[in-house]
C-alpha positions, 0 to 999 in steps of 0.5 A: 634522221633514223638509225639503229637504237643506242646500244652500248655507245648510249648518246654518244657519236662515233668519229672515225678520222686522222685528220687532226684539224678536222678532229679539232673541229668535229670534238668543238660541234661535239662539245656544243651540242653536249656530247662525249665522242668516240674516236677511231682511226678506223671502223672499230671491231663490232661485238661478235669481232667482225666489221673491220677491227681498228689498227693497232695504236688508232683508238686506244693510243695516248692521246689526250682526245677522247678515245673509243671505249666499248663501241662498235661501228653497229651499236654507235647512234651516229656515225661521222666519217672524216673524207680521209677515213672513207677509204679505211670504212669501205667495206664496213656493214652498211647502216643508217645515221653515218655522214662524209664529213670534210672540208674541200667543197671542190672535190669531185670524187666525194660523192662517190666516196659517200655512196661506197660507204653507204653516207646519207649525206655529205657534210662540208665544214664550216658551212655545215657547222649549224646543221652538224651540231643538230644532229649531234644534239639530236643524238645526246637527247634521244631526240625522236618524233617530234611533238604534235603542234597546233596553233590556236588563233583567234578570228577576231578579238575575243573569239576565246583562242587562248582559252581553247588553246589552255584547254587543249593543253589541259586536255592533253597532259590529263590524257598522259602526253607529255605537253608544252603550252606556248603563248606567242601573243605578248599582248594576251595578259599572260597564259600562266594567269589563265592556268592560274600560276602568274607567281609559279617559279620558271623563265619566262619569254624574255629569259630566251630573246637572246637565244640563237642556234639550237635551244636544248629541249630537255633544259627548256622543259626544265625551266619552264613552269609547270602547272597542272602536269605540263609545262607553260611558257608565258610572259612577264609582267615587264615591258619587253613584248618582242621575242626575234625570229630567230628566238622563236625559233630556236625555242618552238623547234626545242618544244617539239623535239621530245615528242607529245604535244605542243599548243601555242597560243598566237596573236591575230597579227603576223609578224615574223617572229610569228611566221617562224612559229607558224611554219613549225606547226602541224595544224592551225585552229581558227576561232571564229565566232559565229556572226558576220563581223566575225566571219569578215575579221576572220577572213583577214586574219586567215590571209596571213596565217595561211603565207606561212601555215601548212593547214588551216582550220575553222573552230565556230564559237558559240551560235548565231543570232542570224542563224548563220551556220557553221559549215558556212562560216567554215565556208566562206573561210575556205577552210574546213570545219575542226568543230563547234565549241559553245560558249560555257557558261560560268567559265570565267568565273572558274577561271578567276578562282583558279580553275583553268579552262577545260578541267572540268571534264563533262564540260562541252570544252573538254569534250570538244578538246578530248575528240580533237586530241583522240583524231588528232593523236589516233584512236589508241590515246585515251582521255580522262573523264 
């Protein structure tokens, strides 16, 4: 959704309506997404006194409600119109970001009413509830582009998917992105032990198995543990290894919702739960190391990611013994080549003594993430040496 940046209004909706009903219901999707309307009976008066002054006894009456303070119908970063308000908006400047929002799904005239107040759409409670409350929320957490997200799964077991997707959010967040690193693979032991942080403070996945409809992004970020200057959602030491499908993704759009980048870790099988996170990601990375058996896992794998993923690509680990090249491994994948990574030697080590993949930044991993990150993000991001 687009519309003219907050002005005095900040994060609040405007809702202009004399439905009383439709009130009751527009101020409870209000109160569920956080947020403190406006409320006009008509298109309140703009700051230079044009665009259609509210009546006399409209948005500053007795009412208990909510009320108008010092809002315009310009300055408001969204606009909900009840159907009985249409005709009084008529006329008003047109802008983005309002919405007809009403209840009689047989009216035929609606739409009409929706082009001659300039409406992006045409909103029908109850069905519209789920959608509406995204939109308000949208609007209290300054939601803007969303995050980057890449996917890192491994071709086959022990290709080194979760140390590159570590190192990719290490990278990010050292080149000043706001980063939020996700492990979506239960069985992987854990991406707060490879940052070295399984005792950090913060939820965990199980925390948000029971999360339906829309997880606020601010309070997610919050919550998390953050560890080497971004955030990381991981799993417990429990026995819960299972997160629903509508607990994904609810908690992997809230990630994305404030802009940066977002990295998640995922497991070589899937399920639905991790269809749902595949169908929220920009681009998936494959690591496939650099052998035939490798190669013919990978080809499996890839099948299922590419049911629900948008973009797949190859990322060859390590040389082969036979000579295989990567461009043919890429190849017989049928996915580009994002690039090659060597294995590093004496990585584990570091790891065990608390160093995460990719700090040291003269390393061939970190050299390998900071390119990927500079094509990825544009030529202006800067990396850190």
């Amino acid at each position: 959704m687009t519309g003219p940046a907050a002005g005095p209004a900040g994060g609040r909706p405007l809702i202009i309506t004399e439905d009383p009903r439709l009130l009751d219901d527009l101020l409870r999707l209000c109160a569920a997404a956080g947020a403190d309307p406006h409320v006009h009976h008509a298109v309140p008066e703009r700051s230079d006194g044009t665009a259609g002054a509210a009546r006399e006894g409209d948005a500053e009456g007795g009412s208990s409600r909510p009320r108008g303070g010092n809002v315009g119908w310009d300055s408001a970063p969204l606009v909900l119109v009840g159907d009985d308000a249409a005709r009084r908006v008529r006329g008003a400047p047109r802008r983005d970001g309002v919405f007809l929002v009403g209840r009689d799904l047989d009216d035929p005239l609606v739409w009409q009413r929706a082009v001659e107040i300039g409406a992006e759409e045409v909103l029908r409670l109850p069905e519209a509830e789920s959608s509406l409350v995204d939109r308000i929320a949208d609007v209290v957490e300054g939601a803007g582009r969303p995050a980057l997200a890449v996917g890192v799964i491994g071709g086959s077991g022990g290709a080194g998917a979760s140390t590159l997707a570590c190192a990719l959010a290490v990278r990010a967040a050292r080149a000043g992105e706001r980063t939020i690193l996700i492990d979506g693979d239960p069985l992987g032991g854990g991406m707060d032990v490879l940052l070295g942080g399984e005792g950090a403070q913060g939820l965990r996945w199980p925390d948000f198995a029971k999360s339906r409809g829309r997880v606020g992004a601010g309070a997610l970020e919050e919550s998390l543990p953050e560890l080497h200057a971004l955030r990381v959602l991981s799993w417990d030491r429990g026995d819960r290894v299972v997160v629903p499908p509508a607990a994904m993704r609810s908690v992997v759009a809230a990630a994305r919702r404030r802009g940066g980048v977002v990295v998640v870790d995922l497991p070589r099988r899937v399920d639905e739960a991790v269809a749902e996170v595949l169908a929220q990601l920009d681009l998936v990375l494959m690591v496939v190391p650099c052998e035939l058996r490798a190669v013919a896992a990978a080809g499996r794998v890839a099948a299922g990611v590419r049911m629900a993923a948008r973009d797949v690509r190859v990322v060859v680990r390590g040389r082969s013994p036979a000579g295989l090249d990567p461009e043919a491994v890429a190849g017989l994948l049928g996915a580009p080549l994002a690039g090659e990574v060597p294995v590093e030697v004496g990585l584990p080590g570091r790891v065990a003594e608390g160093e995460p993949p990719g700090a040291q930044g003269r390393s061939a991993l970190a050299r390998f993430c900071d390119g990927f990150w500079q094509r990825a993000l544009g030529p202006a991001q800067g990396v850190p040496a």
